[in-house]
Residue frames as a rotation matrix with the C-alpha (Angstrom) as fourth column:
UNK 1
0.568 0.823 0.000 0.00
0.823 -0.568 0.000 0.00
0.000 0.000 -1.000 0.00
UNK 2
0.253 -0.558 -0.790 2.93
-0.097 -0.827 0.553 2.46
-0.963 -0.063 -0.263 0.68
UNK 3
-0.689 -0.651 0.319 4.71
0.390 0.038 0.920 1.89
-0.611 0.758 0.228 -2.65
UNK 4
-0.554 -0.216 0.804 1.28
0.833 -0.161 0.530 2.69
0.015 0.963 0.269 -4.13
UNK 5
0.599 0.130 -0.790 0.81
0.516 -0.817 0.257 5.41
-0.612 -0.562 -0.557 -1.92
UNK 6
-0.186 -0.893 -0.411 4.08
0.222 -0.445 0.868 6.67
-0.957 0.070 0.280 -3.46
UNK 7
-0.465 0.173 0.868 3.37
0.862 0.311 0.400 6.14
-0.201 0.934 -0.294 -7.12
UNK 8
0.232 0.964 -0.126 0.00
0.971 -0.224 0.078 7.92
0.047 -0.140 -0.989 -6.30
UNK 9
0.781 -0.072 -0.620 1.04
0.241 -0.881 0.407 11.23
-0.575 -0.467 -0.671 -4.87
UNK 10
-0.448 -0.817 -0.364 4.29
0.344 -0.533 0.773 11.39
-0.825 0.221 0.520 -7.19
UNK 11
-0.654 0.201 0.729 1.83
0.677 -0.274 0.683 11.47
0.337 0.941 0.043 -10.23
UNK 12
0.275 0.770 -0.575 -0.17
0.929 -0.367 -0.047 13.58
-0.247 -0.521 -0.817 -8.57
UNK 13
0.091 -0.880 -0.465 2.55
0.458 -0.378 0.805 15.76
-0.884 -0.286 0.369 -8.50
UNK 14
-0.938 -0.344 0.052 3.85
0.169 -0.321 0.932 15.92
-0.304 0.882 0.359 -12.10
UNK 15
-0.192 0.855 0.482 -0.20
0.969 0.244 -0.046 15.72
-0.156 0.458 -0.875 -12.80
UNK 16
0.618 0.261 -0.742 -0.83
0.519 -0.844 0.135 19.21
-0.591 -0.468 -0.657 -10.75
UNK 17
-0.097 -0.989 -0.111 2.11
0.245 -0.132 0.961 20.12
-0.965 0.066 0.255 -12.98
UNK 18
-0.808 0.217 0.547 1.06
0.566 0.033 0.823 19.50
0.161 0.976 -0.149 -16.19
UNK 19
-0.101 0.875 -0.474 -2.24
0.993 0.057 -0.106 21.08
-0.066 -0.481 -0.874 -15.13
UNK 20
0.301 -0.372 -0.878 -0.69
0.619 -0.624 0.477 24.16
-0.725 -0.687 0.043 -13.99
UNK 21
-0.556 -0.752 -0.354 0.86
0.125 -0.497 0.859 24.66
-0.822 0.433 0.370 -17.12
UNK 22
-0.407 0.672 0.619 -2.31
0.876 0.095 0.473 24.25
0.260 0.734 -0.627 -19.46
UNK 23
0.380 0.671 -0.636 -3.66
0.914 -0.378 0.147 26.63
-0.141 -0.638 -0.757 -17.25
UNK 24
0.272 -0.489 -0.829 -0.98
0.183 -0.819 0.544 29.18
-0.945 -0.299 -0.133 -17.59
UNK 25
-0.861 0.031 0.508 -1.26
0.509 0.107 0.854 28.71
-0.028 0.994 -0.108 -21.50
UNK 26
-0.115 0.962 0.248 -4.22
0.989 0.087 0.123 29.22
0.097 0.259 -0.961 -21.19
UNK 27
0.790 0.541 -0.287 -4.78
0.600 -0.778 0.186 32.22
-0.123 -0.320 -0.940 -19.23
UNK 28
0.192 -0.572 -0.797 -1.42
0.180 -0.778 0.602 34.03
-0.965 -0.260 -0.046 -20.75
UNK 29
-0.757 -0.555 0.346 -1.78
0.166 0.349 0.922 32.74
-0.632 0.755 -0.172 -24.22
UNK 30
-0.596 0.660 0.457 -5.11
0.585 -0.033 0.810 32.63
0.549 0.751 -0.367 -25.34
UNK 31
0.306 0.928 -0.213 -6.95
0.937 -0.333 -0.106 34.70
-0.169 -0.168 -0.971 -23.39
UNK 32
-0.021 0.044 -0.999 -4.95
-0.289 -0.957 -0.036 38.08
-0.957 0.288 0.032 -24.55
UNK 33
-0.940 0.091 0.330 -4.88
0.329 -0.026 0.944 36.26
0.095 0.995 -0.005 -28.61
UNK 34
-0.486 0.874 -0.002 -9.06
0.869 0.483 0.108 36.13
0.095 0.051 -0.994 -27.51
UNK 35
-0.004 0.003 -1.000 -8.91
0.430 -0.903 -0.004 39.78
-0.903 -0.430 0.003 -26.31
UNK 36
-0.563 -0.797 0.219 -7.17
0.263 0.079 0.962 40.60
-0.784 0.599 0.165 -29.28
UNK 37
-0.812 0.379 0.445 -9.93
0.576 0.645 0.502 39.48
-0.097 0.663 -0.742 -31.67
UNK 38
-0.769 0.618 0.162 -12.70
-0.495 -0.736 0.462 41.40
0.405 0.276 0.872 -33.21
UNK 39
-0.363 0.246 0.899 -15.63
-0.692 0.575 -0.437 39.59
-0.624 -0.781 -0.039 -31.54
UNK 40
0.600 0.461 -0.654 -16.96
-0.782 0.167 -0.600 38.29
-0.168 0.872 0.461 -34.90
UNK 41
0.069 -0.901 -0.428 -13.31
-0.525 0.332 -0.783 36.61
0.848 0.279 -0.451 -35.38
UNK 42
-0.404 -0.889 0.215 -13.60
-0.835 0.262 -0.484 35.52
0.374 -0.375 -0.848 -31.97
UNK 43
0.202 0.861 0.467 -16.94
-0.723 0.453 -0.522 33.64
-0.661 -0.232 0.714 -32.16
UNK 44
0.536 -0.267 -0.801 -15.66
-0.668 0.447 -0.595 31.99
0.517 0.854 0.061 -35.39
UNK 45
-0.338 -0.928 -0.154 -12.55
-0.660 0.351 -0.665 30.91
0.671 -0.123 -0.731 -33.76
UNK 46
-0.648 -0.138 0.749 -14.14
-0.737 0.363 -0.571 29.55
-0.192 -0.922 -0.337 -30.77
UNK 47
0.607 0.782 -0.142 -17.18
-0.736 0.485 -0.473 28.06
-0.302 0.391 0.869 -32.44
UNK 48
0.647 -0.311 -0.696 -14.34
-0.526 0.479 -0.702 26.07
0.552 0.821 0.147 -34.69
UNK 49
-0.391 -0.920 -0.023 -11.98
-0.324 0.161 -0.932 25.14
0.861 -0.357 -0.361 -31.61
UNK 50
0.058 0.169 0.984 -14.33
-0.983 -0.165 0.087 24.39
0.177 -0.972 0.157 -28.99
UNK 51
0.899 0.052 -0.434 -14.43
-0.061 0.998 -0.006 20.32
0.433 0.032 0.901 -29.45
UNK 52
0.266 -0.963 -0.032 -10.42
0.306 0.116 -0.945 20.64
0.914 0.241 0.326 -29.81
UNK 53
-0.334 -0.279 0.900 -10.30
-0.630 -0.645 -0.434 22.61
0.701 -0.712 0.040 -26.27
UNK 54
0.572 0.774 0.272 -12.69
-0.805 0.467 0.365 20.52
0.156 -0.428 0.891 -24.68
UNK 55
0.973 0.223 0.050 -10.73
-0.225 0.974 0.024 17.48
-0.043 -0.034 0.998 -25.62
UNK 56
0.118 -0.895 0.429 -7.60
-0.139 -0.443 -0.886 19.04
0.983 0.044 -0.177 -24.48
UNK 57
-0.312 0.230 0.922 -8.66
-0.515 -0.857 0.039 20.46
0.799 -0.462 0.385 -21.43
UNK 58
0.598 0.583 0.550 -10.95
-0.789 0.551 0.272 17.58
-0.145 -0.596 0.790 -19.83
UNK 59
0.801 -0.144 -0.582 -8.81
0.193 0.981 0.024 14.90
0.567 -0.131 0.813 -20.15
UNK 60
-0.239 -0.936 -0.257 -6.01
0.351 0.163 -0.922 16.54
0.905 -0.311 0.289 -18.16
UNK 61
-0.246 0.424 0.872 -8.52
-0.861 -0.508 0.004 18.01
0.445 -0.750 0.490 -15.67
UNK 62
0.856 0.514 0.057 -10.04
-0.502 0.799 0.330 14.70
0.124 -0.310 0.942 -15.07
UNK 63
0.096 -0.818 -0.567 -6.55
0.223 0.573 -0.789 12.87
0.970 -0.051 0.238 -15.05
UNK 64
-0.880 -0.280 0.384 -5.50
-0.260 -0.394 -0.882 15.25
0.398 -0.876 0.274 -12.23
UNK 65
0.035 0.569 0.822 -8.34
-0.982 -0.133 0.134 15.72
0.185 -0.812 0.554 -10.26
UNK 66
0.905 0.291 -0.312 -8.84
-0.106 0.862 0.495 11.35
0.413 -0.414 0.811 -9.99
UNK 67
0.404 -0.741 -0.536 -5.23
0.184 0.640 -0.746 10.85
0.896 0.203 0.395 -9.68
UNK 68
-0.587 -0.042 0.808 -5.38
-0.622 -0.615 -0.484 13.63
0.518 -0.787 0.335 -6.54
UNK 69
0.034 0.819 -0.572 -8.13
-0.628 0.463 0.626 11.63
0.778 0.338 0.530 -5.65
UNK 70
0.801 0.487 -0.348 -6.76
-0.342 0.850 0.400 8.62
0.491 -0.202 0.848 -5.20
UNK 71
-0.264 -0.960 -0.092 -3.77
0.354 -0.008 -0.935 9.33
0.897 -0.279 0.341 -3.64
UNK 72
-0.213 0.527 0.823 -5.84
-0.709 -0.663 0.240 11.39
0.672 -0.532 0.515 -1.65
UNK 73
0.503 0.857 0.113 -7.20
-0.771 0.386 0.506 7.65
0.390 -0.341 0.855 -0.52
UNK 74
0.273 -0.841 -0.467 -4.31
0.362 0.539 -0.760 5.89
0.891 0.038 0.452 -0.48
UNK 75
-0.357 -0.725 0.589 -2.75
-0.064 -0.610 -0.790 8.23
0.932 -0.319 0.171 2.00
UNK 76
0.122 0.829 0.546 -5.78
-0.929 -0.097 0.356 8.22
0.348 -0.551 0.759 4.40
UNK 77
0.963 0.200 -0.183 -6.03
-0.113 0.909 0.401 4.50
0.247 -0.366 0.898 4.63
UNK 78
0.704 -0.328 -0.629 -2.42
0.396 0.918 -0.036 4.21
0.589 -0.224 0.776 5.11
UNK 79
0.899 0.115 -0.423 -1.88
0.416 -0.529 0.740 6.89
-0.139 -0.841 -0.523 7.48
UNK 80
0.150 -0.796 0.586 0.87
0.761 -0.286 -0.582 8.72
0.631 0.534 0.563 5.30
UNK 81
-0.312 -0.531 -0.788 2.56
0.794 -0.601 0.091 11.34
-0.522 -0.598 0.609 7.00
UNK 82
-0.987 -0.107 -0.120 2.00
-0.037 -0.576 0.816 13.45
-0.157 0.810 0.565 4.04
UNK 83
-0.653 0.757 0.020 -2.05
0.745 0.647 -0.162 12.60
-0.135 -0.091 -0.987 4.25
UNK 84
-0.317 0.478 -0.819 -2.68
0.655 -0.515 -0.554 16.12
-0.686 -0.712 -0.150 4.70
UNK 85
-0.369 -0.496 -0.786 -1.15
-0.481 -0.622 0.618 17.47
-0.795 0.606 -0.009 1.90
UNK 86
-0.980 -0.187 -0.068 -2.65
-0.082 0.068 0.994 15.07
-0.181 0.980 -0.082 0.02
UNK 87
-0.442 0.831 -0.338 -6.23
0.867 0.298 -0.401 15.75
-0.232 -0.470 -0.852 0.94
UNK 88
0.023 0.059 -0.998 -5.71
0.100 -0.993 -0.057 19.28
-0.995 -0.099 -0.029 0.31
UNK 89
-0.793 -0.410 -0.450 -4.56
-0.392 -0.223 0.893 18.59
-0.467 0.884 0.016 -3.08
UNK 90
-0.566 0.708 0.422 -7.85
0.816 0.410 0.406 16.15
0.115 0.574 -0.811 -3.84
UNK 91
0.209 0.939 -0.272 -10.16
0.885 -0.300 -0.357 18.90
-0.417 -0.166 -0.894 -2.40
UNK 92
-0.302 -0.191 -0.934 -8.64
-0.317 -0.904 0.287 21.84
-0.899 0.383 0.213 -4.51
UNK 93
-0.964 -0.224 -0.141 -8.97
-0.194 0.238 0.952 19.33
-0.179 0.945 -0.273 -7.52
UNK 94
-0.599 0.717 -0.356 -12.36
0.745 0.335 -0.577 18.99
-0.295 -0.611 -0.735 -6.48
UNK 95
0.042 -0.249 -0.968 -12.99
0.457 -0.857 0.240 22.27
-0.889 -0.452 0.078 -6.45
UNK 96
-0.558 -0.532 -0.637 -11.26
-0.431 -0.471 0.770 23.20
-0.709 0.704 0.033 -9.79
UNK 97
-0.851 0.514 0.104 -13.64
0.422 0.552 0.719 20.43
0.312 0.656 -0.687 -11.49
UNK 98
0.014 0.923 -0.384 -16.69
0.820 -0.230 -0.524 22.15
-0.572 -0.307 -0.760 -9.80
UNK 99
-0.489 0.081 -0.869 -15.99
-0.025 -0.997 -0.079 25.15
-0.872 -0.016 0.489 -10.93
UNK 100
-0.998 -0.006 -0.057 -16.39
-0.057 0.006 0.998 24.10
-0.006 1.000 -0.006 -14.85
UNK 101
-0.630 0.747 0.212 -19.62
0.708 0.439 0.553 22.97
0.320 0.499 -0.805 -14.07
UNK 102
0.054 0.516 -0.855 -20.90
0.766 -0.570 -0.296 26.13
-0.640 -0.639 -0.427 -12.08
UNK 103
0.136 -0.046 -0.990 -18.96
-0.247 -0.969 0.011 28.92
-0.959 0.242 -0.144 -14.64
UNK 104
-0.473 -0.674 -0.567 -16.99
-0.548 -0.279 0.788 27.53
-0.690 0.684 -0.237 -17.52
UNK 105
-0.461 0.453 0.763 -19.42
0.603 0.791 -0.104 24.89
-0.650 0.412 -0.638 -18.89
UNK 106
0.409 0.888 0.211 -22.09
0.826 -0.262 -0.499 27.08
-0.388 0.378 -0.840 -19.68
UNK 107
0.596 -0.189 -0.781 -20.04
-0.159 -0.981 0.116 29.99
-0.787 0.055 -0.614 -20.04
UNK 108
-0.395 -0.802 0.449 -17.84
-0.207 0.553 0.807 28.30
-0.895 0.225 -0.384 -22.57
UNK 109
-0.457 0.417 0.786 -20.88
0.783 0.607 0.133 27.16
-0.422 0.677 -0.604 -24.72
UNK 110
0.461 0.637 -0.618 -22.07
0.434 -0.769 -0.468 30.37
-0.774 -0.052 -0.631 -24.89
UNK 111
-0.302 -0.951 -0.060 -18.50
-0.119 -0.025 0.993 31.18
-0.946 0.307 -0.106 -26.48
UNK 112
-0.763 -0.073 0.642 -19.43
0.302 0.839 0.454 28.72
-0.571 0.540 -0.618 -29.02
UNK 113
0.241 0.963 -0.124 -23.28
0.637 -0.253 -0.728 29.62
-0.732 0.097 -0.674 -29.81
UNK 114
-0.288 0.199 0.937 -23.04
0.641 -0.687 0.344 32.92
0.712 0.699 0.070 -30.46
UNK 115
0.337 0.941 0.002 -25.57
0.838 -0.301 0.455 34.69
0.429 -0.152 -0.891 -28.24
UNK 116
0.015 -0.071 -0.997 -23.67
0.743 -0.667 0.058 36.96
-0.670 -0.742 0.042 -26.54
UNK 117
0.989 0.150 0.021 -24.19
0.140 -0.854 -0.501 40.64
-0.057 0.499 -0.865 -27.85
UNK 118
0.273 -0.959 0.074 -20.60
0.891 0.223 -0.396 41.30
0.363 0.174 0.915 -29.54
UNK 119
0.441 0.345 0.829 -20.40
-0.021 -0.919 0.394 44.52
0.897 -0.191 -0.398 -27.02
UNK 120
0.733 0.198 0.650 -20.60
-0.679 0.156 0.718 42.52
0.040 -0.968 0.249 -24.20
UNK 121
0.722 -0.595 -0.354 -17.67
0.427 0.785 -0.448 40.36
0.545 0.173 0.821 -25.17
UNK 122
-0.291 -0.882 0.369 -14.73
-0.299 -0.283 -0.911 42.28
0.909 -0.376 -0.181 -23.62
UNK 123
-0.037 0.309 0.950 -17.04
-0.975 -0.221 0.034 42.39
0.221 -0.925 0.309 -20.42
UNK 124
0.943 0.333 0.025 -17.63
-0.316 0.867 0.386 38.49
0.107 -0.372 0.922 -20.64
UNK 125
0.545 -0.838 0.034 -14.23
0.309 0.164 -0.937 37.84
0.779 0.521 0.348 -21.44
UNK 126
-0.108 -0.805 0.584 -12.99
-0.209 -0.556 -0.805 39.51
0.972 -0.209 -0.108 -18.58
UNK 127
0.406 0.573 0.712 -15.44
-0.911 0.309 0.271 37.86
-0.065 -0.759 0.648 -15.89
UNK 128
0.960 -0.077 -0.268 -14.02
-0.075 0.855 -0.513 34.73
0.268 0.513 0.815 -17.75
UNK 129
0.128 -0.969 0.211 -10.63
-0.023 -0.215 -0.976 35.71
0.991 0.120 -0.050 -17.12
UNK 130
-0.352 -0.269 0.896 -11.26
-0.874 -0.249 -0.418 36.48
0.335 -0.930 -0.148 -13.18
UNK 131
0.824 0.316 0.471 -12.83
-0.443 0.877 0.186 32.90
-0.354 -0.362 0.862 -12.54
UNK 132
0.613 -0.643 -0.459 -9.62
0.074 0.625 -0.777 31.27
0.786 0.443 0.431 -14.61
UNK 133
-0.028 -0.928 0.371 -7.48
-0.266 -0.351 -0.898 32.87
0.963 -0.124 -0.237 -12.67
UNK 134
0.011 0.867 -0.498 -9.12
-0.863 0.260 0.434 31.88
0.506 0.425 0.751 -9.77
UNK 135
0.994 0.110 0.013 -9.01
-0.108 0.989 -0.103 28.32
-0.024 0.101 0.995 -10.74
């Protein structure tokens, strides 16, 4: 159980890692190209990229967040020193998967659609930006 206690909590690790860095792509890369963008150009773009994000995005959220998880369980049952740290780390990942379904789901599909008045884009865009960041 320790060895895959160990396993558990190092991918965790490099998971939160990889994570991190999508994340900081994200929010340093594409959200000033998305800024950038007439909104017309940026409804296109997203409309044409949202599958491709999606199926970026959710498998490395979902990787982390189980792999926190279960390490999360591991640790617990086998009374890791380190138990805390990894408890903290499932219930941020926790957390970081709630959020999608409270802001970015819907807010995401909208993206896609269309509907938003192309005015109101900087303003969504920037509400969008303060939940990433956030996360």
């Amino acid at each position: 159980m320790n060895r895959l206690g160990d396993h558990l909590r190092h991918a965790t690790a490099a998971l939160l890692a990889l994570f991190l860095g999508t994340m900081l792509t994200e929010g340093l890369v594409l959200l000033p190209y998305w800024r950038s963008l007439p909104a017309d150009e940026f409804f296109r773009w997203y409309a044409a990229n949202d599958q491709r994000l999606i199926g970026f995005f959710g498998p490395v959220t979902a990787a982390m967040a189980l792999c926190a998880l279960a390490a999360a369980a591991v640790s617990l049952r086998a009374r890791h020193p380190q138990r805390g740290s990894a408890v903290t780390a499932a219930a941020l990942a926790i957390v970081t998967v709630g959020m999608f379904f409270v802001y970015f789901e819907h807010a995401n599909a909208s993206f896609a659609a269309a509907p938003i008045v192309p005015a109101e884009l900087p303003a969504e865009l920037a509400r969008w930006a303060l939940w990433h960041w956030v996360r």
